[in-house]
C-alpha positions as CSV (number, residue, x, y, z in Angstrom):
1,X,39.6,30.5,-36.1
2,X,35.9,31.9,-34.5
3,X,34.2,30.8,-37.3
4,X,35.5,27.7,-36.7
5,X,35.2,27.9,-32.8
6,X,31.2,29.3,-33.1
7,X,30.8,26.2,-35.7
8,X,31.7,24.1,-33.1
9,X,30.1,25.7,-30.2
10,X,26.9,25.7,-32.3
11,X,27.2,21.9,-33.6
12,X,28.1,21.2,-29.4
13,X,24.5,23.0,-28.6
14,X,22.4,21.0,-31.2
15,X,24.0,17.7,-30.4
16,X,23.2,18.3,-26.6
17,X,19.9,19.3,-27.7
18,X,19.1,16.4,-29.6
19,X,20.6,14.0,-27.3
20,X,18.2,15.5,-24.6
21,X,15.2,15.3,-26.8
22,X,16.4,11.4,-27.0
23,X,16.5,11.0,-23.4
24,X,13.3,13.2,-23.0
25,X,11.5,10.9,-25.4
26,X,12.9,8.0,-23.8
27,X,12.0,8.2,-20.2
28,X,8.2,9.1,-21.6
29,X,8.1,6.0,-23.5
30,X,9.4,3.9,-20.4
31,X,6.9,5.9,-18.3
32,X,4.0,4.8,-20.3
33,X,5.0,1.4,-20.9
34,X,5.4,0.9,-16.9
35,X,1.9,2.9,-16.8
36,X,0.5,0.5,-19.1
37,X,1.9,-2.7,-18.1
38,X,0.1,-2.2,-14.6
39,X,-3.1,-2.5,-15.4
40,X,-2.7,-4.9,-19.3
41,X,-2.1,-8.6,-19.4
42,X,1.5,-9.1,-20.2
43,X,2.5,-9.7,-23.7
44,X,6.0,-10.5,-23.7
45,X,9.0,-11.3,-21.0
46,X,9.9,-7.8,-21.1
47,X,6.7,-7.1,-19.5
48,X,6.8,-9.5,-16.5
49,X,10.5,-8.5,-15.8
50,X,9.1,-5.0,-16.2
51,X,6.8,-6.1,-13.2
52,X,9.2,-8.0,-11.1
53,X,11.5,-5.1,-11.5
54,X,8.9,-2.4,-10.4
55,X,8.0,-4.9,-7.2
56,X,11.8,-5.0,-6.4
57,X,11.8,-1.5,-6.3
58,X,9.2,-0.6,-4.0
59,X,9.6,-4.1,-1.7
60,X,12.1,-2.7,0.6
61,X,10.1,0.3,2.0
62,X,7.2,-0.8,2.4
63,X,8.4,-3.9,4.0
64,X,9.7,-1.8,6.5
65,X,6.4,-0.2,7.9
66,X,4.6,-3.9,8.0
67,X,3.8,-4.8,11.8
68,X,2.4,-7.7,13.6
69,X,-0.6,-7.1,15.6
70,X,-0.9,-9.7,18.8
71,X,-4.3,-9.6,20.4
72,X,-4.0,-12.5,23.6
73,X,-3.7,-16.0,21.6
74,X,-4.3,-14.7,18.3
75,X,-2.6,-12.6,15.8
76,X,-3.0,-10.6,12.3
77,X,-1.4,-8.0,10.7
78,X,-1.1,-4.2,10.2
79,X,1.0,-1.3,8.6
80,X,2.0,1.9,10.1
81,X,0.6,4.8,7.9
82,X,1.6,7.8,10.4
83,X,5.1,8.7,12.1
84,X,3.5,9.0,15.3
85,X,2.3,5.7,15.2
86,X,-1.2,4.9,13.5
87,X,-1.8,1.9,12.1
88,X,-4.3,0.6,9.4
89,X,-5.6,-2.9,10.2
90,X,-8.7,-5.2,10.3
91,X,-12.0,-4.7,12.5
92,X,-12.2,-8.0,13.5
93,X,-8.0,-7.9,14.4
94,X,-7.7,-5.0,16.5
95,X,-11.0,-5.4,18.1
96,X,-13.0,-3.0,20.0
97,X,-12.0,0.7,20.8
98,X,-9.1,1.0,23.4
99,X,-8.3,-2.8,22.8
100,X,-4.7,-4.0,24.6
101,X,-2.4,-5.2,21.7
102,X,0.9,-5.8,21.3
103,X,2.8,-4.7,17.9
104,X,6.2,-6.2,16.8
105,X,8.0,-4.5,14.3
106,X,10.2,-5.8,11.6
107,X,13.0,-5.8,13.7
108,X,11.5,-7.8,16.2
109,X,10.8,-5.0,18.8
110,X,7.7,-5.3,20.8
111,X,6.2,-2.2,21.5
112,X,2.3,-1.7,23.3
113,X,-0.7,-0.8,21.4
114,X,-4.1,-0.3,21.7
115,X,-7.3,-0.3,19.1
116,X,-8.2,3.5,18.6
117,X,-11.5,3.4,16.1
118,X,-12.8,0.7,14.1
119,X,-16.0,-0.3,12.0
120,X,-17.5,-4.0,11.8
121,X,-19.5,-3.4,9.1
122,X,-16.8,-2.4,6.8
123,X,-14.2,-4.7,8.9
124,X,-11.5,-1.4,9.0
125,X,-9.8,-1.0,12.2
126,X,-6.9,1.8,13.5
127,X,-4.8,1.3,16.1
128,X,-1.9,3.5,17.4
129,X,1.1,2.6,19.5
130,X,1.3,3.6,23.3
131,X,4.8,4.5,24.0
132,X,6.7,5.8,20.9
133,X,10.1,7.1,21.4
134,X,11.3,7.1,17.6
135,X,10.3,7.9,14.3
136,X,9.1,4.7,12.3
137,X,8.7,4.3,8.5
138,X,5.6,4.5,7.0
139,X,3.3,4.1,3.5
140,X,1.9,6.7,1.7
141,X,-1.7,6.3,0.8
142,X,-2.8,6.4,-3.3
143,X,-4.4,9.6,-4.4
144,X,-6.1,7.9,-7.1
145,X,-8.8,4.9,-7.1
146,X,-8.1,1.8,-7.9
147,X,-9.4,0.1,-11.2
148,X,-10.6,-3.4,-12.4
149,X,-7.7,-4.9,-14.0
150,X,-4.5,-2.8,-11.9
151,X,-1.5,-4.9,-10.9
152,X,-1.0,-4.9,-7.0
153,X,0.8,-7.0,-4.1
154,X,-0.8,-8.3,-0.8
155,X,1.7,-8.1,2.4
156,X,1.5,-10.0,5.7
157,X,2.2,-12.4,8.2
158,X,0.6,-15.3,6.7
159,X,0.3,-18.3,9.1
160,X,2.0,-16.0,11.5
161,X,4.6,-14.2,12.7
162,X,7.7,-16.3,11.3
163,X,11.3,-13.6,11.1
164,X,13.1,-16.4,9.9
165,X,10.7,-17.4,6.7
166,X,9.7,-13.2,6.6
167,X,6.5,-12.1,5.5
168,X,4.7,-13.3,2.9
169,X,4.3,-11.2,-0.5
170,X,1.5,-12.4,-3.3
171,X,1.2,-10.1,-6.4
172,X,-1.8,-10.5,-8.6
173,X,-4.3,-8.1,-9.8
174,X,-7.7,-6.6,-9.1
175,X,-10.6,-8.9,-9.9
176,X,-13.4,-6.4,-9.5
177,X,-14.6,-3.8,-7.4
178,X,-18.1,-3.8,-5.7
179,X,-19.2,-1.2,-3.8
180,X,-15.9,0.2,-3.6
181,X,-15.0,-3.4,-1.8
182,X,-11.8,-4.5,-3.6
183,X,-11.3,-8.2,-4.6
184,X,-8.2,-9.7,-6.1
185,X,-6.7,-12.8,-7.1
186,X,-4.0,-12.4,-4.5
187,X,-4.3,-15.6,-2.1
188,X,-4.4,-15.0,1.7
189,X,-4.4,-17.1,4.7
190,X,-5.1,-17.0,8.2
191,X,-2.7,-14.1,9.3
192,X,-2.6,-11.9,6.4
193,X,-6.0,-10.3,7.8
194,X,-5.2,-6.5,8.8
195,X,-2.3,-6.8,6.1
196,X,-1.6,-4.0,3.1
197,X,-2.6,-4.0,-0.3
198,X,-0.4,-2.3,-2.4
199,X,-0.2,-0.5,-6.2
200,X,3.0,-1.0,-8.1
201,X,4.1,2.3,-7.0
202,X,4.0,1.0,-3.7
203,X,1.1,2.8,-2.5
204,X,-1.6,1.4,-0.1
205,X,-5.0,0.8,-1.2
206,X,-6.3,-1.6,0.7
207,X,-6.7,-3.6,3.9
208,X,-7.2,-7.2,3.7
209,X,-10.5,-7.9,5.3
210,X,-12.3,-11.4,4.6
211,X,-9.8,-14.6,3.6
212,X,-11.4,-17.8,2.6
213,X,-10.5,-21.3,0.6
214,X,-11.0,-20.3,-2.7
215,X,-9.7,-17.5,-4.3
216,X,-12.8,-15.5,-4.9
217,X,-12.8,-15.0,-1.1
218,X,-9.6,-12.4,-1.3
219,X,-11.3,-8.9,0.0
220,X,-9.7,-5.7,0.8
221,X,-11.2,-2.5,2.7
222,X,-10.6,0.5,0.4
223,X,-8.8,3.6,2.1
224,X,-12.6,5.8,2.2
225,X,-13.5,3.5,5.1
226,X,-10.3,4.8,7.1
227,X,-10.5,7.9,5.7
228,X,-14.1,8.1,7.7
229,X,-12.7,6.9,10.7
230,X,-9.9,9.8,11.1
231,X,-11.7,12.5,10.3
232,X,-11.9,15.1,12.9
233,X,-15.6,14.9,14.9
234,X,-15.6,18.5,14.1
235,X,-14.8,18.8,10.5
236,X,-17.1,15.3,10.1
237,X,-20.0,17.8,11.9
238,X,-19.1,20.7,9.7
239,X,-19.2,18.2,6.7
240,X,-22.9,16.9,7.8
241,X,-25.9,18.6,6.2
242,X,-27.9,20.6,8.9
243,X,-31.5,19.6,10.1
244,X,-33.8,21.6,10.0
245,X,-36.6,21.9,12.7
């Protein structure tokens, strides 16, 4: 009777260990095929529903931290990127520093804002809301660079703010990448400017800058031109190299 009970506690152990080794290999296997698939043309349906599944996935919360930025008769768009209210957006949306704008959040609330730091020559722009009295969602910025060739999504309030249409989403992929400027295929209009660019993992790695006619035109500030803009004046000082004399 134990020889029979340890034959079957020892059968029990290698068909648990097998079975994880299964499930081991199998989530590696669907890890690198969703790692591939974001950056490869896809070769079969199971790829694009591999896609649309991924973009399902990550839709909802990043959806939630897109905001519409309202500066007098005109309007763009921006995503919050801090709970205490920082924003990522356009230069040429938010306008100069300490700008009046007014942001509306996905729920339609309408809260005051103004323009904090921006660059024209790189066309980023942060903004922060005035009177925050509640934690909002927010986006995580990618760790890694983008590349030629990845997969990505374009958010924003093309043609304007519209809650009963919603925003508008575009997936396409990267085109090229000059001077760390990103370009995609992703079509924009008047009112996506400000607007994120996302990975597949839903993380942000752009900011749509320059829209146009043709699709050529589709440009996105990469995150090292924000990344300039909120560093600290002293740790950019401490970063600078000395003069000497």
């Amino acid at each position: 009777m134990k020889k029979t009970l340890r034959r079957f506690c020892l059968s029990t152990v290698l068909c648990g260990t097998v079975l994880l080794a299964a499930m081991q290999q199998g989530v590696a296997q669907s890890a690198s095929a969703s790692s591939r698939i974001l950056r490869t043309t896809p070769q079969s349906v199971e790829d694009l529903q591999r896609i649309e599944h991924q973009l399902q996935a990550v839709l909802p919360k990043v959806l939630s931290a897109l905001v519409c930025i309202q500066v007098n008769n005109s309007s763009g768009t921006g995503i919050l990127v801090s709970e205490k209210g920082l924003i990522f957006s356009a230069a040429h949306v938010v306008g100069k520093k300490d700008t009046v704008l007014k942001i509306i959040l996905p729920d339609g609330t309408r809260i005051p804002g103004k323009t904090t730091a921006e660059n024209s020559d790189s066309d980023a722009g942060i903004a922060e809301i005035s009177e925050l009295n509640k934690n909002l969602p927010i986006v995580e910025k990618a760790e890694n660079r983008p590349q030629v060739g990845d997969w990505v999504f374009a958010l924003g309030h093309g043609g304007g703010l519209d809650r009963k249409r919603g925003p508008m989403v575009r997936l396409g992929r990267i085109v090229s990448l000059k001077n760390d400027v990103i370009q995609t295929d992703c079509k924009l209009i008047r009112g996506d400017s400000g607007g994120p660019l996302f990975n597949l993992n839903g993380e942000l790695i752009g900011i749509h800058s320059r829209v146009g006619s043709g699709l050529e035109d589709n440009l996105h500030v990469p995150m090292k031109e924000f990344d300039a803009l909120t560093v600290p004046p002293e740790e950019d000082k401490a970063a600078s190299p000395g003069r000497n004399g």
